[in-house]
KESE-313030 format. One record per atom (N, C-alpha, C, O): residue number from 1; x, y, z. Coordinates in steps of 0.02 Angstrom, whole numbers. Layout:
# residues N
NUM; X; Y; Z;
...
//
This chain:
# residues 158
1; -770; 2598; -1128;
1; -728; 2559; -1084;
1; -662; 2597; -1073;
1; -632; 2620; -1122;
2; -642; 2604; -1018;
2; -599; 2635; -995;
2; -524; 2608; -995;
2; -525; 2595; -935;
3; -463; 2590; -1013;
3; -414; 2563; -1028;
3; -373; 2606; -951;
3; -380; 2666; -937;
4; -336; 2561; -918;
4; -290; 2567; -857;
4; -245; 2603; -915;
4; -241; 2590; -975;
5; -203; 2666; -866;
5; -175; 2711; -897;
5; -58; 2678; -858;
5; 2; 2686; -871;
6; -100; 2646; -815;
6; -12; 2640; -779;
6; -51; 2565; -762;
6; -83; 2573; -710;
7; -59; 2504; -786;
7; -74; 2453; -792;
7; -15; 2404; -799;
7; -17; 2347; -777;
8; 42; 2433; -830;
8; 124; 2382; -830;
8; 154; 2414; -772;
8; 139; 2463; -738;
9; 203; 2368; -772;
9; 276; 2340; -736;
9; 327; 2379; -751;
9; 365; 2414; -717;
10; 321; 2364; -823;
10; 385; 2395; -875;
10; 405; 2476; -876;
10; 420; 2509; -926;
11; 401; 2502; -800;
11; 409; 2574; -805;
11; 476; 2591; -824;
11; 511; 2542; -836;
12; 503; 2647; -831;
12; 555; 2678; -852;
12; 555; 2707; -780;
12; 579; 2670; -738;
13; 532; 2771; -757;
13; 534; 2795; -692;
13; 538; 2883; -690;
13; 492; 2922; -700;
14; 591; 2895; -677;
14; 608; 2942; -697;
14; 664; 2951; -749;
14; 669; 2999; -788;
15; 703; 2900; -744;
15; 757; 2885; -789;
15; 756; 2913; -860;
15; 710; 2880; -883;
16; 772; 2941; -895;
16; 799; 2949; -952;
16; 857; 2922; -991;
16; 855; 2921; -1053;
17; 907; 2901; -956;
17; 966; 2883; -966;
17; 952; 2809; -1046;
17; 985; 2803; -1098;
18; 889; 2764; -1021;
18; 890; 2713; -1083;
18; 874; 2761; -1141;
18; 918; 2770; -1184;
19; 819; 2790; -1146;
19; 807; 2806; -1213;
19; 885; 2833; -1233;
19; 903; 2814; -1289;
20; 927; 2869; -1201;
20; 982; 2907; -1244;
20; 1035; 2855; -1237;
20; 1087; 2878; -1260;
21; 1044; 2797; -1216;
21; 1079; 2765; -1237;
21; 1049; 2723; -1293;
21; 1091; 2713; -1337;
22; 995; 2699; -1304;
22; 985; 2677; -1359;
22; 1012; 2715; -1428;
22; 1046; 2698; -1476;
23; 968; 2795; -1400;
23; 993; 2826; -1483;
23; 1061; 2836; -1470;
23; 1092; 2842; -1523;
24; 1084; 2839; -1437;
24; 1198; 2863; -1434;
24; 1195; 2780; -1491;
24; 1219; 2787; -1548;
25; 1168; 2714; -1474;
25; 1200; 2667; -1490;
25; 1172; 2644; -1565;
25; 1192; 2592; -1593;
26; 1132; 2680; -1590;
26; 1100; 2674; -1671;
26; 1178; 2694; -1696;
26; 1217; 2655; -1723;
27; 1189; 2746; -1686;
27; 1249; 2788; -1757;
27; 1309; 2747; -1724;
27; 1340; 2711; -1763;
28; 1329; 2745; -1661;
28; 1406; 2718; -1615;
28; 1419; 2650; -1666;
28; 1464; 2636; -1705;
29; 1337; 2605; -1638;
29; 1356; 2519; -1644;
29; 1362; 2507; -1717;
29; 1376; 2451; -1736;
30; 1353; 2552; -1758;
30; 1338; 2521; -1834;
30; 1399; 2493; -1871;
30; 1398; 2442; -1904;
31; 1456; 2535; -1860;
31; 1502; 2529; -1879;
31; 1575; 2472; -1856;
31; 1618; 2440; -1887;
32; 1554; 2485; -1784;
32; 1577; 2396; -1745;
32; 1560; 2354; -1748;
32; 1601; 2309; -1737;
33; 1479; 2330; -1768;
33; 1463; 2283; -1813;
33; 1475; 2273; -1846;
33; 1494; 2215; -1853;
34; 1476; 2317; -1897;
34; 1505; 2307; -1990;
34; 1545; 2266; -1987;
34; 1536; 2210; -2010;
35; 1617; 2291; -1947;
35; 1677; 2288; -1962;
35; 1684; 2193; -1932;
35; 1705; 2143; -1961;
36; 1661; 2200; -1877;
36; 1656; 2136; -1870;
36; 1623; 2093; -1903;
36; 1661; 2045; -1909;
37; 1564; 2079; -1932;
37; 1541; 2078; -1973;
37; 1583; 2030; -2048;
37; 1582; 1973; -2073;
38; 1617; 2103; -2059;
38; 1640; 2077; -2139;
38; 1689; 2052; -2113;
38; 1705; 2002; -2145;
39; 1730; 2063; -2062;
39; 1785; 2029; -2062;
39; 1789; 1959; -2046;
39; 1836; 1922; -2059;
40; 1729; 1940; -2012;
40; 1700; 1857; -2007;
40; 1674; 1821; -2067;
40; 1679; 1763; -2086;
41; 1651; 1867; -2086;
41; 1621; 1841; -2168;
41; 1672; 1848; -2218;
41; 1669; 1813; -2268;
42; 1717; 1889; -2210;
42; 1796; 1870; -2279;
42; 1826; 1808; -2242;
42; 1854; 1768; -2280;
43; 1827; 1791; -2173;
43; 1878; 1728; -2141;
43; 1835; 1670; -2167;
43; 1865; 1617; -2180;
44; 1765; 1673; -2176;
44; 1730; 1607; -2179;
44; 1745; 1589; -2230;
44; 1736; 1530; -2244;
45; 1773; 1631; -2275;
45; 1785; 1593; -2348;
45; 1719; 1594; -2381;
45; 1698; 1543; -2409;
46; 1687; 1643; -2380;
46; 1600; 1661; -2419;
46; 1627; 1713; -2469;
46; 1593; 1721; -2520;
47; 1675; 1745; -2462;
47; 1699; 1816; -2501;
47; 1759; 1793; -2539;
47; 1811; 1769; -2517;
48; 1744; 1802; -2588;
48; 1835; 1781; -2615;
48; 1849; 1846; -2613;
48; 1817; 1895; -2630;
49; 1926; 1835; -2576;
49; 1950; 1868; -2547;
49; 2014; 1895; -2634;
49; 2072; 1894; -2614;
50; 2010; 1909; -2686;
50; 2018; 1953; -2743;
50; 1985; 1992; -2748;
50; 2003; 2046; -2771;
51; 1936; 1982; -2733;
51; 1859; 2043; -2737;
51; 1886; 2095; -2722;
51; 1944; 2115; -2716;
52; 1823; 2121; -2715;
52; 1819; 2204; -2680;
52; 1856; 2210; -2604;
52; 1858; 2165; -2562;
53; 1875; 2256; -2602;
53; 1895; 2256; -2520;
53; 1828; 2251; -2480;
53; 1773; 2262; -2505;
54; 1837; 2232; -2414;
54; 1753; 2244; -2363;
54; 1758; 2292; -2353;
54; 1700; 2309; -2342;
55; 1793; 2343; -2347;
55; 1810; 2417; -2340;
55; 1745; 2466; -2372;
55; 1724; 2521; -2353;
56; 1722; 2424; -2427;
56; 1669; 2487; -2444;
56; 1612; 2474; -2419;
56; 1576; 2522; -2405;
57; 1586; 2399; -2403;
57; 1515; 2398; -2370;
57; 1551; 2440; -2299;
57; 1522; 2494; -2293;
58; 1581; 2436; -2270;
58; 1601; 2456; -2187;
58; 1616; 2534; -2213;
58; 1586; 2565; -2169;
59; 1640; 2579; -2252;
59; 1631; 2657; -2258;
59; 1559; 2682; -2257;
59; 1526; 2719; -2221;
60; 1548; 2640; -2320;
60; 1458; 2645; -2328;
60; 1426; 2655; -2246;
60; 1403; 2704; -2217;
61; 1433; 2603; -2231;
61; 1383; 2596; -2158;
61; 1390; 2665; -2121;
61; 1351; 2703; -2093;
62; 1460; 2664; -2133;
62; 1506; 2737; -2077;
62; 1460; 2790; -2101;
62; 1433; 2832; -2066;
63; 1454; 2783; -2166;
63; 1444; 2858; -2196;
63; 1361; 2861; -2159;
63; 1341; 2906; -2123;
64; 1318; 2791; -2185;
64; 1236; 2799; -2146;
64; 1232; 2829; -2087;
64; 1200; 2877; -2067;
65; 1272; 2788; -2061;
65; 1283; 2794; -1947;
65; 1294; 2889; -1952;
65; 1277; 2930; -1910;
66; 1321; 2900; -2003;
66; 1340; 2990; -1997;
66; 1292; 3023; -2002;
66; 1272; 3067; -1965;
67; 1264; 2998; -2062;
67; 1187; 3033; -2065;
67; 1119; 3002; -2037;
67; 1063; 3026; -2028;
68; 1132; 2972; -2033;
68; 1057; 2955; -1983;
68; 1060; 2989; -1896;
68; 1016; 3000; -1855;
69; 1112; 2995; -1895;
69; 1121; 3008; -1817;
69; 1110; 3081; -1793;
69; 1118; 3096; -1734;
70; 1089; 3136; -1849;
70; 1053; 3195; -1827;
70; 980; 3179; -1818;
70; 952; 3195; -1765;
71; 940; 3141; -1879;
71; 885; 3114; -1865;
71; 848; 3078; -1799;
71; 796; 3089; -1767;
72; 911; 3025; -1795;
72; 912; 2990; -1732;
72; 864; 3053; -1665;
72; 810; 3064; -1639;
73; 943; 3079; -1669;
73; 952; 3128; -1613;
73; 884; 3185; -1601;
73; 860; 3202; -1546;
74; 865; 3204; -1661;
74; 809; 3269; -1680;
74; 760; 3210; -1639;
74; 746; 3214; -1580;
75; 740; 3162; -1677;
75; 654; 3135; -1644;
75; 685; 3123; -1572;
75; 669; 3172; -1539;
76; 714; 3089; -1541;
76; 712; 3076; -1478;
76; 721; 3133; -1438;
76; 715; 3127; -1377;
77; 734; 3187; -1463;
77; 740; 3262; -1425;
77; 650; 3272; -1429;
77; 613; 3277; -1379;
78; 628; 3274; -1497;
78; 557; 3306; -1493;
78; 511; 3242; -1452;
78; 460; 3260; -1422;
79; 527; 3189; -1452;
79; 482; 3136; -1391;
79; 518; 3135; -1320;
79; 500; 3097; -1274;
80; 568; 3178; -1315;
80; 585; 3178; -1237;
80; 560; 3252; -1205;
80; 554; 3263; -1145;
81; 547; 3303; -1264;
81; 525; 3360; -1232;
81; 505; 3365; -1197;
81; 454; 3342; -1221;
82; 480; 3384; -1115;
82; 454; 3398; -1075;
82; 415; 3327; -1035;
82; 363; 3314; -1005;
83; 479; 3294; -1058;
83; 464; 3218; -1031;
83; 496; 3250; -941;
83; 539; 3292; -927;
84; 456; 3210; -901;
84; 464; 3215; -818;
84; 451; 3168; -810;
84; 409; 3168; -765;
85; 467; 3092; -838;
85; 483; 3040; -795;
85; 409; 2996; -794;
85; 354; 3021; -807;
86; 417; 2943; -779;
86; 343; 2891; -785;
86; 311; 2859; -837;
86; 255; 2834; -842;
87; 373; 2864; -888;
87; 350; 2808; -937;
87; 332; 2747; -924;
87; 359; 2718; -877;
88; 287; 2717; -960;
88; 292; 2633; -959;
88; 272; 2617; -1017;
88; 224; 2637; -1050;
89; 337; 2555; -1036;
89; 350; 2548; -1100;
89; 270; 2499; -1150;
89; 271; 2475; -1206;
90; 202; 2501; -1088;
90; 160; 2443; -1115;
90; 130; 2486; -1106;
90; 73; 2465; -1115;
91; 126; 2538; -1092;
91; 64; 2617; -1096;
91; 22; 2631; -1151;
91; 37; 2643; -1210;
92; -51; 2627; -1114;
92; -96; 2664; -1171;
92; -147; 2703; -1121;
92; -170; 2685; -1067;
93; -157; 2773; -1168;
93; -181; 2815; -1138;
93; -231; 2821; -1145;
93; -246; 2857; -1193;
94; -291; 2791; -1105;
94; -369; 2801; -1120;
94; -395; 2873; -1113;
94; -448; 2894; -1137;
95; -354; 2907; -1081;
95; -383; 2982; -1088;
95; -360; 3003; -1172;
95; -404; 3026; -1209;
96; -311; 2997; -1191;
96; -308; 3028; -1250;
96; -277; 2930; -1306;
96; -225; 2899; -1314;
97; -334; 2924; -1323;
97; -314; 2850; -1353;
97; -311; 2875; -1432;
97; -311; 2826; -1470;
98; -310; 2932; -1464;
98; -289; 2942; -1536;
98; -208; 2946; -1527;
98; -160; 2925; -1560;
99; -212; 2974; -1481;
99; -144; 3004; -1474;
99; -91; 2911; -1466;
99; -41; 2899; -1499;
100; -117; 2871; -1422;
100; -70; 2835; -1414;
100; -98; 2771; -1482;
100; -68; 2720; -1496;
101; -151; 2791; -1509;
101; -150; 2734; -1565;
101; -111; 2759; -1615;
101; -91; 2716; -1654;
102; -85; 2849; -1631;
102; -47; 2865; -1680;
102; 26; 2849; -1664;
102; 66; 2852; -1711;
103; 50; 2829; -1598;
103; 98; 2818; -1564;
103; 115; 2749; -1582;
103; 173; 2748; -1603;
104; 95; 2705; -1582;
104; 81; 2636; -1579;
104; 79; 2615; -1645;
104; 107; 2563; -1662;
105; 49; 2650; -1683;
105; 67; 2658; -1793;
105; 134; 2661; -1792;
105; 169; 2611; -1793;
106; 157; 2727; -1790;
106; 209; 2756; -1801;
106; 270; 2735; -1767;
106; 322; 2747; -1798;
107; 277; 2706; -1710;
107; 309; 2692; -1667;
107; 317; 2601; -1656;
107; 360; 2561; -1674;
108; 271; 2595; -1628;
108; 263; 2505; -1627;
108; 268; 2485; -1668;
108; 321; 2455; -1673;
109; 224; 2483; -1727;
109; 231; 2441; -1797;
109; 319; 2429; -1813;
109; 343; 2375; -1797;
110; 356; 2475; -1841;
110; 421; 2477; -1852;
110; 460; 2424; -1796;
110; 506; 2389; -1818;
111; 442; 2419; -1730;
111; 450; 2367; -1681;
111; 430; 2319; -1691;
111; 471; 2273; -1686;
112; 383; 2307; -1704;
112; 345; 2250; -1697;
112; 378; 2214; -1794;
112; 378; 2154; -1808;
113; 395; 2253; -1829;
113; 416; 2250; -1882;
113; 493; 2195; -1870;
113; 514; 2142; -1894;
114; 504; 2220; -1843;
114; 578; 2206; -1830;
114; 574; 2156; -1800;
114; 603; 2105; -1820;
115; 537; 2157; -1743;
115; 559; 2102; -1685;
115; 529; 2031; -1747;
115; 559; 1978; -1739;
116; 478; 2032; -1800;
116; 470; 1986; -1843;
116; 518; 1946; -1875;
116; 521; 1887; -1892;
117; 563; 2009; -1880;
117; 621; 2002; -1924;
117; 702; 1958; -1898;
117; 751; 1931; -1924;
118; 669; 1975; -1823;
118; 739; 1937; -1807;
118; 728; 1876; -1783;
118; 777; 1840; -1777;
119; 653; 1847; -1760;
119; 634; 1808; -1758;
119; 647; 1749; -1819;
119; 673; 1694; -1812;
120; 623; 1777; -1876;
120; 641; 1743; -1964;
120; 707; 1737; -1939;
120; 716; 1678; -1924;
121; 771; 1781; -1926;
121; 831; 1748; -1906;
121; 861; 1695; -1866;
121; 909; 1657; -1873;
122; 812; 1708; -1819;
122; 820; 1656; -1780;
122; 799; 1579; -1793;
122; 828; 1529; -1771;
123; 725; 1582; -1844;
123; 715; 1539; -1857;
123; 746; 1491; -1913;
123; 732; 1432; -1920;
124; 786; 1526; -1948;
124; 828; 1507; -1992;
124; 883; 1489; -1976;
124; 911; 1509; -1926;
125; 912; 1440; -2026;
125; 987; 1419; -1999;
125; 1027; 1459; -2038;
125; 1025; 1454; -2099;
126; 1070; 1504; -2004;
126; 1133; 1586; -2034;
126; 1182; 1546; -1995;
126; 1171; 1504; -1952;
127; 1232; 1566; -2015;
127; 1277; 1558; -1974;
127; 1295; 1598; -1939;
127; 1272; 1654; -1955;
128; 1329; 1598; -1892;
128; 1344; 1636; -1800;
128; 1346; 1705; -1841;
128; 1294; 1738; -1841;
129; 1379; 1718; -1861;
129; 1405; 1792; -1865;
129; 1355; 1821; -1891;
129; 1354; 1879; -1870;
130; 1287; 1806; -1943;
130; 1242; 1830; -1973;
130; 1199; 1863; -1915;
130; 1168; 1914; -1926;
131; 1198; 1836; -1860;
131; 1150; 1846; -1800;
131; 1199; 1940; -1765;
131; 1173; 1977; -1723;
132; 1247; 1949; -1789;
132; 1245; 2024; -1754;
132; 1213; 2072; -1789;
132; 1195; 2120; -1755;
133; 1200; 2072; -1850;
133; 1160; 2099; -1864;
133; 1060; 2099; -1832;
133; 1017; 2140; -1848;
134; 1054; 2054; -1796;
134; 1007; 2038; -1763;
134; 1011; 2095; -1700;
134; 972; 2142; -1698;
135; 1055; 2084; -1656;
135; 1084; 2131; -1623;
135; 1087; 2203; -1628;
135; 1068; 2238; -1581;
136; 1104; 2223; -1669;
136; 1108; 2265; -1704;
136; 1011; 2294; -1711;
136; 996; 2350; -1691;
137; 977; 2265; -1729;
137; 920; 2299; -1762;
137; 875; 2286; -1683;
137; 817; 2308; -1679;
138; 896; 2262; -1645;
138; 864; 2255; -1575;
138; 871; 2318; -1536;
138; 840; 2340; -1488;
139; 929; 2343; -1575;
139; 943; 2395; -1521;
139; 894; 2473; -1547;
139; 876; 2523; -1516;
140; 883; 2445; -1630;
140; 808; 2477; -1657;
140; 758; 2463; -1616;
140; 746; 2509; -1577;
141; 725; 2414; -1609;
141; 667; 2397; -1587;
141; 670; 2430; -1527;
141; 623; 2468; -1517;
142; 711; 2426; -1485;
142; 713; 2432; -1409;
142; 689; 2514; -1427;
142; 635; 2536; -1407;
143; 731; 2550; -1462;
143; 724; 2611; -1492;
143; 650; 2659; -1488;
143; 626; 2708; -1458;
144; 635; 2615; -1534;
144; 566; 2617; -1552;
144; 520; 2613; -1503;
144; 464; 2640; -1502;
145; 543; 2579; -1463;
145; 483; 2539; -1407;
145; 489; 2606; -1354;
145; 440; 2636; -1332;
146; 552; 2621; -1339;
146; 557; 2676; -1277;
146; 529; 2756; -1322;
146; 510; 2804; -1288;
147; 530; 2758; -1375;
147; 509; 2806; -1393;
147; 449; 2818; -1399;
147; 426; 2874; -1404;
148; 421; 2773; -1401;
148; 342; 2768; -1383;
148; 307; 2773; -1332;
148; 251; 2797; -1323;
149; 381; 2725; -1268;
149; 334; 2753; -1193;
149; 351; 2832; -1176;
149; 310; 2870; -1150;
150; 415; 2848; -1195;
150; 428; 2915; -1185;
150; 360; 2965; -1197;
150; 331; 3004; -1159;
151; 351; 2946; -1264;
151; 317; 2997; -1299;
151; 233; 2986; -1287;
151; 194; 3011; -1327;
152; 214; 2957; -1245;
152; 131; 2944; -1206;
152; 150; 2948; -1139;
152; 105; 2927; -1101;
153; 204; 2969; -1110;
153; 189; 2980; -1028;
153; 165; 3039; -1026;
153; 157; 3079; -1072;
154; 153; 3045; -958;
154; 96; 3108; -942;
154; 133; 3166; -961;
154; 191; 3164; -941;
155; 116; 3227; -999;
155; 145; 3280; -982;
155; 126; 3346; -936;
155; 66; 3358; -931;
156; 169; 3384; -907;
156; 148; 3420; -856;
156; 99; 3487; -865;
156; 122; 3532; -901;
157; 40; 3496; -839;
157; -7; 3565; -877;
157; 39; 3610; -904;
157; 98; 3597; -892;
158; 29; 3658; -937;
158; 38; 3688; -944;
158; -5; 3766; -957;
158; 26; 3817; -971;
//
């Protein structure tokens, strides 16, 4: 059985511009979260405020956002390689279907991981501020998701 190869909606186009704003916004957003973040959660009166400063979970984060963001940057370079445009983010490639079921492991699951996860948030009662971190890991998923159509659009002979 033959699986439609451009069967979604959800194209990208030629555009490139989402996938690299997603990854610019993994290492950027981590740290404007944080900060907001703890500083909602020391006002709520959840932190006694003698403690520790919030200063070290919010360096911490700084320091992750520093290093994750060559990583970041390396895979979305090696899944944009010789990308020319025509993603679609609901793509599966019946000509080469190992290729997009190893895509769809590696790639989707971690999405599909997440989007679980913020769902459990949602379904739970957090209070307001707990939910940017929701935000925050969406902008993973979204991540994930474009890196997957990136990385199964057609590439050009060579």
């Amino acid at each position: 059985m033959e699986i439609e190869a451009r069967g979604s909606r959800l194209s990208l186009g030629e555009r490139e511009w989402p996938i690299w704003a997603a990854t610019a916004a993994l290492p950027l957003a981590l740290v404007p979260v944080s900060i907001l973040y703890y500083r909602l959660l020391l006002k709520s009166g959840t932190l006694n405020p003698q403690a520790d400063s919030i200063a070290i979970p919010i360096v911490g984060n700084a320091m992750a956002a520093m290093m994750v963001a060559p990583f970041v940057l390396a895979i979305t370079w090696l899944c944009t390689w010789g990308y020319e445009g025509d993603a679609d983010l609901l793509e599966w490639d019946g000509a080469r279907p190992w290729r997009s079921l190893a895509a769809t492991l590696v790639l989707g699951t971690p999405a599909l991981g997440i989007a679980g996860l913020i769902a459990i948030d949602i379904a739970s009662a957090l209070a307001w501020y707990e939910y940017l971190w929701d935000v925050y890991l969406g902008i993973w998923a979204a991540w994930f998701l474009l890196l997957r159509a990136v990385f199964l659009a057609p590439r050009p002979a060579r």
